[in-house]
N, C-alpha and C positions, 0 to 999 in steps of 0.2 A: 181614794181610801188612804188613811195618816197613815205612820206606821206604827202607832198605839194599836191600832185597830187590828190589823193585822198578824203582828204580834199575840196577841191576845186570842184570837182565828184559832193559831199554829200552837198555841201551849199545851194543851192537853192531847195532842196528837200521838206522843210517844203511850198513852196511858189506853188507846183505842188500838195499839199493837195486838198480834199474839202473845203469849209468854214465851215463846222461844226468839221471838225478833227483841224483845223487851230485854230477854239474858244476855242480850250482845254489846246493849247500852250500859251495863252494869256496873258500878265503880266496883275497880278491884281493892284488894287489900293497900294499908299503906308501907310507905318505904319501911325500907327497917334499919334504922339510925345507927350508925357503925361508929366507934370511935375515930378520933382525926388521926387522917396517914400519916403526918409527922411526929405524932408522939409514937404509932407501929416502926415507923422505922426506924429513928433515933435506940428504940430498946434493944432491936433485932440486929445494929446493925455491929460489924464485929472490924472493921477498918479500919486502920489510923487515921488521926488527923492529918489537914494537909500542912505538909513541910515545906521548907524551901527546893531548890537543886542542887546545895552545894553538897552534899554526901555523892552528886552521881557527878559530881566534875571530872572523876578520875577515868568513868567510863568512857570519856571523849576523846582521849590521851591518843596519841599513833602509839604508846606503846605499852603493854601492861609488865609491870616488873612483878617478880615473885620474891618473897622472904620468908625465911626459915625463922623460927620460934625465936631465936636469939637474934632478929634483926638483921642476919643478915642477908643480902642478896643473892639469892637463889638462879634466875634467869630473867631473861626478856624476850618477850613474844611482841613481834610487830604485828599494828594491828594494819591493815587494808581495809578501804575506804568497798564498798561492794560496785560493779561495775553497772553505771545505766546505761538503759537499753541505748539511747542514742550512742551513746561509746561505743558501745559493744559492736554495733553497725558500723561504725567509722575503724574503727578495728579489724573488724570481717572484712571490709573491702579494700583497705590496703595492705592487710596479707595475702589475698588473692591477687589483686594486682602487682605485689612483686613476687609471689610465685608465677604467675604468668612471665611477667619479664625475665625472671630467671629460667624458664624453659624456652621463650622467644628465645635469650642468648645463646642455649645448648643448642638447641634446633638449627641454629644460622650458623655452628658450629662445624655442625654434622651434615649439613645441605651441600651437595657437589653433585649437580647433575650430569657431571659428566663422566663420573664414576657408576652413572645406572645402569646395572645388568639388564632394567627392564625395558630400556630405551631406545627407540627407535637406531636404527644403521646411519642415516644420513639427514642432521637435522636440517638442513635446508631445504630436504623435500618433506616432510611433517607439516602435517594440518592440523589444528589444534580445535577440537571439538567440543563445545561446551553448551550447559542449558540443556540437554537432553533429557530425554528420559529415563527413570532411573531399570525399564524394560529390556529397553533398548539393548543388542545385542552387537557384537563385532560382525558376526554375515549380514546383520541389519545395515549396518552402517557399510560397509561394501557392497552391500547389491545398490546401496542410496548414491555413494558417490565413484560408481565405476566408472559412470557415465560423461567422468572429464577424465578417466586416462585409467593406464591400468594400473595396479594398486600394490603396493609391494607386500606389506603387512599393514593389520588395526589391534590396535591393544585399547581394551575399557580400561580404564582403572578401577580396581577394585577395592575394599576396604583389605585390609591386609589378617585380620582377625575374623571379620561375617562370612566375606568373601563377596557383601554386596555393592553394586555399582556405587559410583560415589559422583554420577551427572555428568561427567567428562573423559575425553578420549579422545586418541590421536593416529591420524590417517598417515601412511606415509607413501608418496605415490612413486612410481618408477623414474618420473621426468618430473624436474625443476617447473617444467612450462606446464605441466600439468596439474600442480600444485596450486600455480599461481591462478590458474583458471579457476579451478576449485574454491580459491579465497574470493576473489572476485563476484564467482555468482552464485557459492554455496551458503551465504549467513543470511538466513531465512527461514531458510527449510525448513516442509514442516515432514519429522521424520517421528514415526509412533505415535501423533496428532502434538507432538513439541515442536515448537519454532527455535531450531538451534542457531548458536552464534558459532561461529568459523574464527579463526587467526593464525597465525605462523605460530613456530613453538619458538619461544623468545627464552626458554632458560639454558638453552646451549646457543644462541645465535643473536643475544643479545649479552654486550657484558653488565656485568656485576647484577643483573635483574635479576629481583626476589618474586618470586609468590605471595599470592594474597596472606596469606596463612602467616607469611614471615615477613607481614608489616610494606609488602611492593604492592603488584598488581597495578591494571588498569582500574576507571571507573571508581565511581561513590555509591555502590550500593548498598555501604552500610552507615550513609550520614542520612541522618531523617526528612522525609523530603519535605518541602517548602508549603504553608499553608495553603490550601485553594482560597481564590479569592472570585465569589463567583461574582459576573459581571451583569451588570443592569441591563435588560435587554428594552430596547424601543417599544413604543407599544404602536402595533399597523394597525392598518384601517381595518373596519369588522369585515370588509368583502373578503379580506385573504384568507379566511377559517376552513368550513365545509361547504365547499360549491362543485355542484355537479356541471362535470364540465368546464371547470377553469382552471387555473394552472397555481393555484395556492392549495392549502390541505398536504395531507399526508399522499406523496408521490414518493414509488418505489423503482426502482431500476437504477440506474447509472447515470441518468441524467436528473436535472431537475434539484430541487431542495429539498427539507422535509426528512421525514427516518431513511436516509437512502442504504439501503442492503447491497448495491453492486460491488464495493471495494474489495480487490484481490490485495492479497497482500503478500503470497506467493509467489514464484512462477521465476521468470528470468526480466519481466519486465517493471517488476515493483522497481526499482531500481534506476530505468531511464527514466521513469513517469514524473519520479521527485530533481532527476539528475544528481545522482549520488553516485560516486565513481571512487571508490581505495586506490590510492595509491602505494602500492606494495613498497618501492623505494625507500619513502618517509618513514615508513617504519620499521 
């Protein structure tokens, strides 16, 4: 079939409609011819022509001068440039870093611990307790470490305003040798489910040492640590996966490979197992 043919079929098809399907085909009215927009807005519009900039050159000055009726000069007002955002941030940050510095200074001023009413009697026998919890209580900490000798005083340190722990405290034990036992197999522990760190107290027994706080201290635990770089692992043979009975898969206890759960990390023996041994002297 052409598509004359067809065509021809299909023409009178709108005219075999209802009259309500027929109303929908219906041409509506036509446009309604508006005059052209540029002659409406050319009449209406009330703007000056456009000028040069040199009338606003004066705006740009750093300084605006005033004058009185007779020409003469009245004042000067400096103008300032407005500050962006990146300024303003490189501004905020070196005023804060040399307000820091300048309380650093007072602070290292006023630090003398050996003028502390609230410090221990005898600092060679102090045990320096840190990483704890912030629960954690002084009969806590002396029921935990009586057990290497007997215990003179324990002071928490506390925030001086909340009056909340602030993580650290210091043991101080009747004997020197019982001190050192304490350093030896007490940084570990796990005391209110915290694994605390042990040391000497080094701000009266060591000289010129500063606190973390005033720029000393041990350790880097505020330089950002080192990308992980994960490492390519071998691929084994399909036998080593899930077999019942053989010694590849997920094996649990202390022995064997796989997710192993036995590792204590606790106790008095973590300690030989890696052979790691303080030597109180060197430090």
């Amino acid at each position: 079939m052409s598509h004359t043919s067809t065509s021809k079929k299909y023409r009178n098809v709108p005219n075999k409609l209802p009259p309500q399907i027929q109303a929908l085909f219906a041409p509506g009215p036509p446009l309604i011819q508006l005059p052209a927009i540029d002659e409406r807005r050319r009449k209406r519009s009330k703007h000056s022509e456009l000028t040069g900039i040199s009338g606003c050159v004066d705006k740009f000055e750093q300084e605006e001068v005033q004058y009185d009726a007779e020409g003469q000069k009245i004042r000067t007002t400096k103008y300032e440039m407005p500050e962006s955002r990146r300024k303003r941030k490189e501004r905020i940050k070196r005023e804060n870093a040399e307000k820091a510095e300048k309380e650093l200074r007072k602070a290292l001023q006023s630090w003398d611990p050996n003028n502390d009413t609230k410090a221990t009697s005898e600092p060679f026998n102090t045990l320096f307790i840190a990483k704890m919890n912030y629960e954690t209580t002084e009969e806590t900490l002396r029921n935990a470490f009586s057990k290497f000798g007997p215990i003179k005083a324990v002071r928490v340190v506390r925030d001086s305003s909340t009056g909340k722990s602030r993580g650290y405290a210091f043991i101080e034990f009747e004997k020197h040798e019982d001190m050192r036992d304490a350093y030896n197999r007490g940084d570990g522990m796990e005391i209110d489910q915290w694994r605390v760190m042990v040391d000497v107290e080094r701000g009266r027994t060591v000289k010129d040492w500063k606190p973390r706080r005033l720029g000393g201290g041990l350790g880097n635990s505020r330089e950002p640590l080192p990308p992980v770089v994960e490492e390519k692992q071998e691929e084994r043979p399909h036998d080593s996966g899930f077999r019942r009975g053989g010694r590849g898969g997920f094996r649990g206890g202390r022995g064997g490979g796989g997710f192993r759960r036995g590792y204590d990390r606790g106790g008095d023996d973590h300690r030989r197992d890696r052979g790691y041994k303080r030597n109180y002297d060197d430090r």
